[in-house]
C-alpha positions in Angstrom: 5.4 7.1 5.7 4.7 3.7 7.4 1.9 2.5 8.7 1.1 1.6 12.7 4.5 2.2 14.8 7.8 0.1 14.0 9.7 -1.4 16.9 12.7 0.3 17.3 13.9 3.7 16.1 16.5 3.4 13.3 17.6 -0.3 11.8 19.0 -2.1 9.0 17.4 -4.6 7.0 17.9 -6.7 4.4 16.5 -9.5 3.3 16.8 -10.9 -0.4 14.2 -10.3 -2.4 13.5 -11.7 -6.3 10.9 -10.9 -8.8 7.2 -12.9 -8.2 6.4 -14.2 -11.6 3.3 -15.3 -10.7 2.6 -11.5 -9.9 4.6 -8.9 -11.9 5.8 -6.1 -10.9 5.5 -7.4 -7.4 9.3 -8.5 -6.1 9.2 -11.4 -2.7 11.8 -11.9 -0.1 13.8 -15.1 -1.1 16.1 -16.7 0.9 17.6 -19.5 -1.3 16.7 -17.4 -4.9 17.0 -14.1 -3.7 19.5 -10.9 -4.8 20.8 -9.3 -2.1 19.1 -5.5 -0.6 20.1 -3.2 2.2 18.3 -0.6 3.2 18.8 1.5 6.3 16.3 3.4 7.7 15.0 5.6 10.8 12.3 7.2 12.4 11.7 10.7 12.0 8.3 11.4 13.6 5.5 9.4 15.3 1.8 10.5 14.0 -1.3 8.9 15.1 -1.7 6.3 13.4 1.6 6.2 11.1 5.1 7.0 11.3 7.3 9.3 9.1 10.7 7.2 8.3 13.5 7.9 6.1 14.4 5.2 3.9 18.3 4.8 2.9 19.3 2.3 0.1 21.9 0.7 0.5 21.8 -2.0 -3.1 19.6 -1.1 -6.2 16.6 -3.7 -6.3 13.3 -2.6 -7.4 10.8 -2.2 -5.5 13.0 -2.8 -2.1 11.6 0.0 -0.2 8.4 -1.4 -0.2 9.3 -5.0 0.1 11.3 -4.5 3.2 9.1 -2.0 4.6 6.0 -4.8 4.6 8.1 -7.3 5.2 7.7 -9.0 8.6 10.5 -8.6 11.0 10.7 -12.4 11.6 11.5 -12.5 7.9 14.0 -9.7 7.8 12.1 -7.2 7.3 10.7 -3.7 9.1 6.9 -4.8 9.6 5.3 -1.9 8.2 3.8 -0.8 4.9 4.3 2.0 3.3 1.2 4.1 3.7 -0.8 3.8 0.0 0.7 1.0 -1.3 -1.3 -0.8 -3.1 1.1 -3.6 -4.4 2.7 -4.9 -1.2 0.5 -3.9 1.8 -1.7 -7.2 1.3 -0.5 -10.2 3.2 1.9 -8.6 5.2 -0.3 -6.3 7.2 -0.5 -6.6 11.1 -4.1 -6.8 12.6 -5.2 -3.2 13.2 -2.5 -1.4 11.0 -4.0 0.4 8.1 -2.7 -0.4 4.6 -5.3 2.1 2.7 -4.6 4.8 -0.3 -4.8 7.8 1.4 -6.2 11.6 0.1 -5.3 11.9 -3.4 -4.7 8.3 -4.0 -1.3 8.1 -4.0 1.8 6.1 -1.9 3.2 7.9 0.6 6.7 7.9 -0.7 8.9 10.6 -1.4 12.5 11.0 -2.9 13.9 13.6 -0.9 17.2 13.9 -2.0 19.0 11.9 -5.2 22.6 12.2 -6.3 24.3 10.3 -9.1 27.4 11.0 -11.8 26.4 12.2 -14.5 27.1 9.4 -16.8 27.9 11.6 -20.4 30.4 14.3 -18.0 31.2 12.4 -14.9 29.9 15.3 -13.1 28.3 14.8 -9.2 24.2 16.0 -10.1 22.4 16.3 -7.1 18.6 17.1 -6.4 16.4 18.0 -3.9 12.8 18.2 -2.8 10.9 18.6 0.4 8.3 16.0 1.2 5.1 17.3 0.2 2.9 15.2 3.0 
């Protein structure tokens, strides 16, 4: 769930991001230092004051959900926190949007569906879950 309505409907992003270590666990966008992360995501409902978007990742970087999602668009990224998140939402919120925990304190993301080999078998395991928000 992202905060205040994003631009367009469905993108891809992906701007390099790095560990801070001035500010652990948080991870920064990078240019010249910077691993590279792709995500792809969409919107899947407009609410009041938020939006419901489905993240894809594309590379495995922590934290890149919620680096791209408050990064700035100039900068590469969608603009938007992610509703509740306490780590990234500061210093990349818009004027207006709200970057608040929400009922129940938690972040507003959600693993909806996972899928990996199994790395003992080799076996496809996948798992789902409905969003609970």
């Amino acid at each position: 769930m992202a905060s205040g309505t994003p631009s367009c409907p469905i993108s891809r992003v992906n701007p390099p991001i790095r560990l801070d270590p001035e500010n652990r666990p948080r991870q920064i966008v990078d240019g010249l230092h910077g691993r590279e992360s792709v995500t792809r995501w969409r919107v899947l409902s407009y609410e009041t004051d938020r939006t419901r978007v489905e993240f894809s990742p594309i590379t495995g970087r922590a934290h890149r959900l919620r680096v791209h999602a408050a990064t700035s668009i100039a900068r590469g990224g969608i603009g938007h926190c992610i509703v509740g998140d306490v780590l990234d939402s500061n210093g990349y919120r818009r004027a207006g949007e709200v970057g608040r925990l929400v009922p129940g304190g938690r972040m507003m993301l959600h693993a909806s569906f996972l899928a990996f080999n199994d790395p003992g078998t080799g076996e496809r395991v996948e798992a789902g879950s409905p969003s609970p928000f």
